[in-house]
LUMDRENKE-749436 format. One line per 8 residues: number of its first residue (from 0); for each residue x, y, z of N, C-alpha, C. Coordinates in nm, 2 decimals. Each point is the difference from the previous one (the first is absolute). Example, Ala and Ser with C-alpha at 12.3 -4.5 7.8 and 13.67 -1.06 7.14 Angstrom:
BEGIN
0) 1.32:-0.57:0.78:-0.09:0.12:0.00:0.09:0.12:0.00  -0.04:0.11:-0.07:0.09:0.11:0.00:-0.08:0.11:0.08 .
! end
This chain:
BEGIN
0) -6.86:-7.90:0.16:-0.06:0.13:-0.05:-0.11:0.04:0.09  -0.08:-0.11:-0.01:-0.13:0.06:0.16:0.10:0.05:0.08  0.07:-0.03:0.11:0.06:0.04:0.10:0.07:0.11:-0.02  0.07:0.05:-0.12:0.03:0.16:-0.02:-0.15:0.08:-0.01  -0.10:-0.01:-0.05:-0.11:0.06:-0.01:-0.07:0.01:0.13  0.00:-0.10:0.10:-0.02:-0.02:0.13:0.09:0.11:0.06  0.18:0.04:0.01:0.03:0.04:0.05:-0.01:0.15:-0.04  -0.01:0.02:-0.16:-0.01:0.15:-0.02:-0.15:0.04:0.05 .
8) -0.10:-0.06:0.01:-0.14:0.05:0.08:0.02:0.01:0.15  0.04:-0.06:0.07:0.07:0.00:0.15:0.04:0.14:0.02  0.15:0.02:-0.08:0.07:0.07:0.03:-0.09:0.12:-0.03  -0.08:0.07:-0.11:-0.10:0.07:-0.08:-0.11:0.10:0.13  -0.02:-0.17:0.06:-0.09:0.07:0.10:0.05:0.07:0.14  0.17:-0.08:0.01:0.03:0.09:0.13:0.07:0.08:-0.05  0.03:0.08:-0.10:0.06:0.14:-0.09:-0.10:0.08:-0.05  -0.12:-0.03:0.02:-0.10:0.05:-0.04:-0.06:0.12:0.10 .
16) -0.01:0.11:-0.03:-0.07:0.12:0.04:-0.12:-0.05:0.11  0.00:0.07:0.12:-0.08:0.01:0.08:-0.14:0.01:-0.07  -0.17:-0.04:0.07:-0.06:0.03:-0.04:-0.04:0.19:-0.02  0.00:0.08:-0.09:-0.06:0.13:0.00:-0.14:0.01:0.06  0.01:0.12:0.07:-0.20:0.04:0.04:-0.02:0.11:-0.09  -0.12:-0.02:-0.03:-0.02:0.13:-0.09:-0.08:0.10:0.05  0.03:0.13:0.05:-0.07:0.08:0.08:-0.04:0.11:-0.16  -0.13:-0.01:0.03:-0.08:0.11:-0.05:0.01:0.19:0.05 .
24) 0.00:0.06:-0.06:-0.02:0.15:0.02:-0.08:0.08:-0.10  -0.14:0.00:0.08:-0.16:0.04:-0.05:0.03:0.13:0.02  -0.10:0.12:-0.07:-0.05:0.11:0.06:-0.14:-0.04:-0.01  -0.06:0.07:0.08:-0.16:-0.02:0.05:-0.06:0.12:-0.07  -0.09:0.00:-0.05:-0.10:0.15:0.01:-0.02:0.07:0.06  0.06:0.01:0.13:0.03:0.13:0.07:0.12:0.03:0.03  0.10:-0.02:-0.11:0.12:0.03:-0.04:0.12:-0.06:0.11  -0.03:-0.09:0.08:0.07:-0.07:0.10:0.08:-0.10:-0.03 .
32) 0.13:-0.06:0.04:0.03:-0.09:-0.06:0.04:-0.07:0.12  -0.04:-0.18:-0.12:-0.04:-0.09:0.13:0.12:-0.13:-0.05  0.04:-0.08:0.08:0.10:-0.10:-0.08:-0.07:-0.10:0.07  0.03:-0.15:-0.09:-0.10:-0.06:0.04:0.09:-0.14:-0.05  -0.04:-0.10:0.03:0.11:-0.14:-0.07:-0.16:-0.07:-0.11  -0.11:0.10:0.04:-0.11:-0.10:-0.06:-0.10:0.14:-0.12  -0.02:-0.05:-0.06:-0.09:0.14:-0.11:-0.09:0.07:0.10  0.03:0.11:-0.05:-0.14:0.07:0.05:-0.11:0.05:-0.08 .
40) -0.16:-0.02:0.02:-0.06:0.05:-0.13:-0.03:0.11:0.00  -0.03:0.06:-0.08:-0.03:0.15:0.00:0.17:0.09:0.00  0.08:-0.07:0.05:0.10:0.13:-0.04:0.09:-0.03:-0.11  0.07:0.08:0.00:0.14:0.02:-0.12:0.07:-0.06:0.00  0.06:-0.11:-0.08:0.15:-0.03:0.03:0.12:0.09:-0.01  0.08:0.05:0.09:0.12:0.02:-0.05:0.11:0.00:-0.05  0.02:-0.10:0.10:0.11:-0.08:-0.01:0.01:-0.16:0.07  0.10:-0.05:-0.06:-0.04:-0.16:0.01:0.21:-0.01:0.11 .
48) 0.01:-0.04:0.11:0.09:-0.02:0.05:0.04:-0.15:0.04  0.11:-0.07:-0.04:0.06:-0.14:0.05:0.10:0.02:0.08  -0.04:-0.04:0.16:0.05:-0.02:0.07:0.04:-0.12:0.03  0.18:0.02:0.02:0.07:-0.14:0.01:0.05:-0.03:0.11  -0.05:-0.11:0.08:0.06:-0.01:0.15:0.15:0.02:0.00  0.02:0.03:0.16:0.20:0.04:0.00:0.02:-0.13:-0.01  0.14:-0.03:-0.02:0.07:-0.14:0.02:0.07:0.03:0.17  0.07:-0.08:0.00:0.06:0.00:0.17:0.10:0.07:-0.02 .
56) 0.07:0.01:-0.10:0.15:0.10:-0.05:-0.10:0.16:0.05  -0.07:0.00:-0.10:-0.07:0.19:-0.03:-0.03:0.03:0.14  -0.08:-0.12:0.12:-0.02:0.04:0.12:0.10:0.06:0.05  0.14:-0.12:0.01:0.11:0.06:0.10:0.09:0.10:-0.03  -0.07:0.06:-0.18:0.10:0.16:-0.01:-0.09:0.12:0.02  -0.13:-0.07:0.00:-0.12:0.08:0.07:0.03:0.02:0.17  0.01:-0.08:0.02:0.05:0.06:0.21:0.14:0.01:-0.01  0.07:-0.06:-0.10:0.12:0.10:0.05:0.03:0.12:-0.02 .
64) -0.06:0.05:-0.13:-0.01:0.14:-0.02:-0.10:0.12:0.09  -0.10:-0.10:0.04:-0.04:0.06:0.15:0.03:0.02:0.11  0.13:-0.08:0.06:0.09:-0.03:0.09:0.07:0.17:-0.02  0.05:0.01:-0.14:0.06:0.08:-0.05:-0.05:0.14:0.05  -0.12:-0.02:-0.08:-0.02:0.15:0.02:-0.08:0.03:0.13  -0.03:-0.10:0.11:-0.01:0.05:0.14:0.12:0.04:0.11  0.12:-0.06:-0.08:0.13:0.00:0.01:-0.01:0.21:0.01  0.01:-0.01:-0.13:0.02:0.14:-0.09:-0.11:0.10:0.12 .
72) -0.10:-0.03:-0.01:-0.10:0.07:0.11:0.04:0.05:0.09  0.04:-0.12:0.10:0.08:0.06:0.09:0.10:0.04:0.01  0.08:0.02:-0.06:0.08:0.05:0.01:0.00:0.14:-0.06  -0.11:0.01:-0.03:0.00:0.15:-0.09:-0.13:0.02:0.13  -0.09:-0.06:0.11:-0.05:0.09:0.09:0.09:0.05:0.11  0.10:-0.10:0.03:0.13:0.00:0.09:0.05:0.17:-0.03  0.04:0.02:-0.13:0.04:0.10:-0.08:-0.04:0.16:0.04  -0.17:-0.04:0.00:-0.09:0.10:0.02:-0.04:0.01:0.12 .
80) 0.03:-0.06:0.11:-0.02:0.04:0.15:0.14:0.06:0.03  0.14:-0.04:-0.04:0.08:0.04:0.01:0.01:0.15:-0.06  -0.05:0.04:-0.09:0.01:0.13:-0.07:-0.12:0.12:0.09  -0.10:-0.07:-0.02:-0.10:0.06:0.14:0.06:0.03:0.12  0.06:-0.06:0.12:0.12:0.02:0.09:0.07:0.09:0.01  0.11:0.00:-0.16:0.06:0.11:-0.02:-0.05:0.17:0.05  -0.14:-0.04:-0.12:-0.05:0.12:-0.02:-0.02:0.05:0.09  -0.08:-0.11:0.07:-0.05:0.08:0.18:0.09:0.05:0.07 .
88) 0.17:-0.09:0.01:0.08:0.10:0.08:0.02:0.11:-0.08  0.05:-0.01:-0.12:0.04:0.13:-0.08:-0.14:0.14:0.04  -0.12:-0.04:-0.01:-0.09:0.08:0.05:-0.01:0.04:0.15  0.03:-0.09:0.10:0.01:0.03:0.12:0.16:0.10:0.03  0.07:-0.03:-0.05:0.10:0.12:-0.01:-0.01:0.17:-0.07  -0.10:-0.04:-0.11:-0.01:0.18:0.01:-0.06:0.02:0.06  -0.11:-0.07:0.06:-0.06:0.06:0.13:0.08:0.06:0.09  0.08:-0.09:0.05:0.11:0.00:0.09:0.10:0.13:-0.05 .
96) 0.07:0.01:-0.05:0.03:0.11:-0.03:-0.07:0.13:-0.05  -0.13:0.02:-0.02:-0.04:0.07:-0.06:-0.01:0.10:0.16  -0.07:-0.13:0.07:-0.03:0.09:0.17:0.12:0.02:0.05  0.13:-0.04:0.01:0.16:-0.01:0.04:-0.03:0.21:-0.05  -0.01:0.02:-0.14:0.02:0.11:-0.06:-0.06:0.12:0.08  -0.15:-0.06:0.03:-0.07:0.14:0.06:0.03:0.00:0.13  0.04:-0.11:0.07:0.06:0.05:0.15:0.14:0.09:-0.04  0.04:-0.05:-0.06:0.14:0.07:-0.04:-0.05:0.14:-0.02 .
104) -0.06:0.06:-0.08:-0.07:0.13:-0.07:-0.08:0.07:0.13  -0.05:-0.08:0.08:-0.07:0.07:0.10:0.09:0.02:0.15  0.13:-0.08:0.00:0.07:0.06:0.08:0.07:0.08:-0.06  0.02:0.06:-0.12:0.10:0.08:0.00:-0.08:0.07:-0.02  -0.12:0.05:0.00:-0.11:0.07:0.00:0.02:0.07:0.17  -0.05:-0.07:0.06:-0.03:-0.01:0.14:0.19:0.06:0.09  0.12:-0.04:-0.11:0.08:0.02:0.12:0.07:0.14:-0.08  -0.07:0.04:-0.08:0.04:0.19:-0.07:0.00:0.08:0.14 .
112) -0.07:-0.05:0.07:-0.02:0.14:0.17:0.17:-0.05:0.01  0.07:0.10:0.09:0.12:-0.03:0.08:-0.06:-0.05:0.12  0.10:-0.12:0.05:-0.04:-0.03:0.14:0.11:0.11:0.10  -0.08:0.01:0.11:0.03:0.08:0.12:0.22:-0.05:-0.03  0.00:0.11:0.00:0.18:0.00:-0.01:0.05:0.02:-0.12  -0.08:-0.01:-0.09:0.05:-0.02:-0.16:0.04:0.13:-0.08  -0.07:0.13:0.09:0.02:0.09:-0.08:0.09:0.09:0.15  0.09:0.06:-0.05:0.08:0.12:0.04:0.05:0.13:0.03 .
120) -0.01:0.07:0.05:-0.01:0.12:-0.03:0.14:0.07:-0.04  0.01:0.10:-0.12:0.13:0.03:-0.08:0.03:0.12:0.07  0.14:-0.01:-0.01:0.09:0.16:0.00:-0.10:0.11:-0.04  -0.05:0.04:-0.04:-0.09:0.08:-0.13:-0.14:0.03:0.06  -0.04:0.12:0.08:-0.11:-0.02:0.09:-0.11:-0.03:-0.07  -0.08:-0.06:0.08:-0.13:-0.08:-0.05:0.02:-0.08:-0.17  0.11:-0.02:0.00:-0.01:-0.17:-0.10:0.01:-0.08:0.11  -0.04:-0.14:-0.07:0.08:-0.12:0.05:-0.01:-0.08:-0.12 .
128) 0.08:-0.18:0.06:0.01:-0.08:-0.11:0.03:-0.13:0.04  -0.04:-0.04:-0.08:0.00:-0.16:0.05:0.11:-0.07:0.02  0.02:-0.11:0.11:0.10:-0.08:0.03:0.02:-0.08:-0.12  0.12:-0.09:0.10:0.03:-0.07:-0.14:-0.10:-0.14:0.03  -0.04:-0.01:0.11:-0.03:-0.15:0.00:-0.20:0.06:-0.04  -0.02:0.12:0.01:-0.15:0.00:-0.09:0.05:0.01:-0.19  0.14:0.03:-0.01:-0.03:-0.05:-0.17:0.00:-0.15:-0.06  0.11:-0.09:0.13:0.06:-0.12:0.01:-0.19:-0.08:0.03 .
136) -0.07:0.05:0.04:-0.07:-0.08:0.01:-0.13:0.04:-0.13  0.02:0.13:-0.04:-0.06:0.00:-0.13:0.03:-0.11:-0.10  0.12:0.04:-0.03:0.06:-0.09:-0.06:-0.03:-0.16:0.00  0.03:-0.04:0.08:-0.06:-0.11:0.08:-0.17:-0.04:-0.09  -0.07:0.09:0.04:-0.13:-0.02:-0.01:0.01:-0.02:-0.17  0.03:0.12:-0.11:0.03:0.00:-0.06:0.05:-0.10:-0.13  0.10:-0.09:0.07:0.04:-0.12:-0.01:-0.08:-0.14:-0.03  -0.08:0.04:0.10:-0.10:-0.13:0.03:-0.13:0.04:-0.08 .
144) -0.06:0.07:-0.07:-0.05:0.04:-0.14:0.06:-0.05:-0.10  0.06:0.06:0.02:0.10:-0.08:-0.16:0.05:-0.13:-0.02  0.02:-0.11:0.12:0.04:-0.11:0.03:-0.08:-0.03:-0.03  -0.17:0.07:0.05:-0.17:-0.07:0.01:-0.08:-0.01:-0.16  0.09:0.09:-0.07:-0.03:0.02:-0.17:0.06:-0.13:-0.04  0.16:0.01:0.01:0.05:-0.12:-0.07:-0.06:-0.13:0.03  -0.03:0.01:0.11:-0.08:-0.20:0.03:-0.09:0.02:-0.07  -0.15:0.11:-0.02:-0.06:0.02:-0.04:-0.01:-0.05:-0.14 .
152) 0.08:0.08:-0.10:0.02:-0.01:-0.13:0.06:-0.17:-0.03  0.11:-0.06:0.09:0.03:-0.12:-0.06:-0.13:-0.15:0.03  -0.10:0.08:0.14:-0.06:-0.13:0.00:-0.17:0.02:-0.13  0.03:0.12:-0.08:-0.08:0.01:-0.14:0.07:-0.07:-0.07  0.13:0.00:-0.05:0.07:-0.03:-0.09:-0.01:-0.12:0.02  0.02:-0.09:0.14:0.00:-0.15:0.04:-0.14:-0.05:-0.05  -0.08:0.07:0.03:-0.15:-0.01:-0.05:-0.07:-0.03:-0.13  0.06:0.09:-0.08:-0.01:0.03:-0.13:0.05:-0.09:-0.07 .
160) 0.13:-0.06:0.06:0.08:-0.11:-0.08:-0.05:-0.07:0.03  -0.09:-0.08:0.12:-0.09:-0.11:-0.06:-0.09:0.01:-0.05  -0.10:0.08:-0.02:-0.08:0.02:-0.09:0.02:0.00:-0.14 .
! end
């Protein structure tokens, strides 16, 4: 009978709860709050906290869940320099095309004169009219406006969808 009573105190003490700390949480008279593991005079109690040491299990799901979510971090800053990147090309292309557009707009600005040859003189005194290679190159010019819109427009749209 001793020796069962011997072994249920044994076993008692290694099943037995860690020691607890008891941390204090005062407010002071100047409305400050102070935590303390020992009384403080003069202030308030508020609350009374037992703190229970981790076991070695709580440690290793404590860093592994840290493991975890530095895991998760990176991978979500990986995420966010990758999306940054984007942006910047997606932004460096409507630049890119935005200036593509005004060269486009300022040569066909600039090439409205006929060059020397381009215009003709008609059957019909004092008309004339333009060749074909000054409308072929209207055209032309023309073209490349409109080409300079559509890049234009898709590298907003490209832009906008990542945003």
């Amino acid at each position: 009978m001793r020796r069962i009573g011997l072994l249920i105190a044994a076993l008692g003490l290694l099943a037995g709860p860690a020691h607890a700390e008891v941390i204090y949480k005062y407010r002071k008279p100047d409305g400050s709050l102070v935590y303390s593991n020992s009384r403080i005079d003069g202030a308030t109690l508020v609350e009374t906290l037992q703190v229970v040491p981790a076991t070695p299990e709580d440690r290793a799901r404590f860093e592994a869940g840290r493991a975890a979510a530095a895991s998760e971090a990176a991978k979500a800053d990986a995420a966010a320099r990758e999306r940054v990147k984007a942006l910047d090309a997606a932004d460096a292309e409507v630049k890119d095309a935005l200036d593509a557009l005004k060269r486009a707009q300022a040569n066909l600005e600039r090439g409205i004169e006929p060059l020397p040859g381009e215009v003709q003189a008609s059957a019909i005194k004092g008309h004339t009219h333009f060749t074909p290679d000054y409308l072929a190159r209207q055209q032309a010019l023309k073209h490349a406006v409109a080409a300079a819109t559509v890049r234009l427009e898709k590298a907003y749209a490209a832009r906008d969808a990542l945003r």
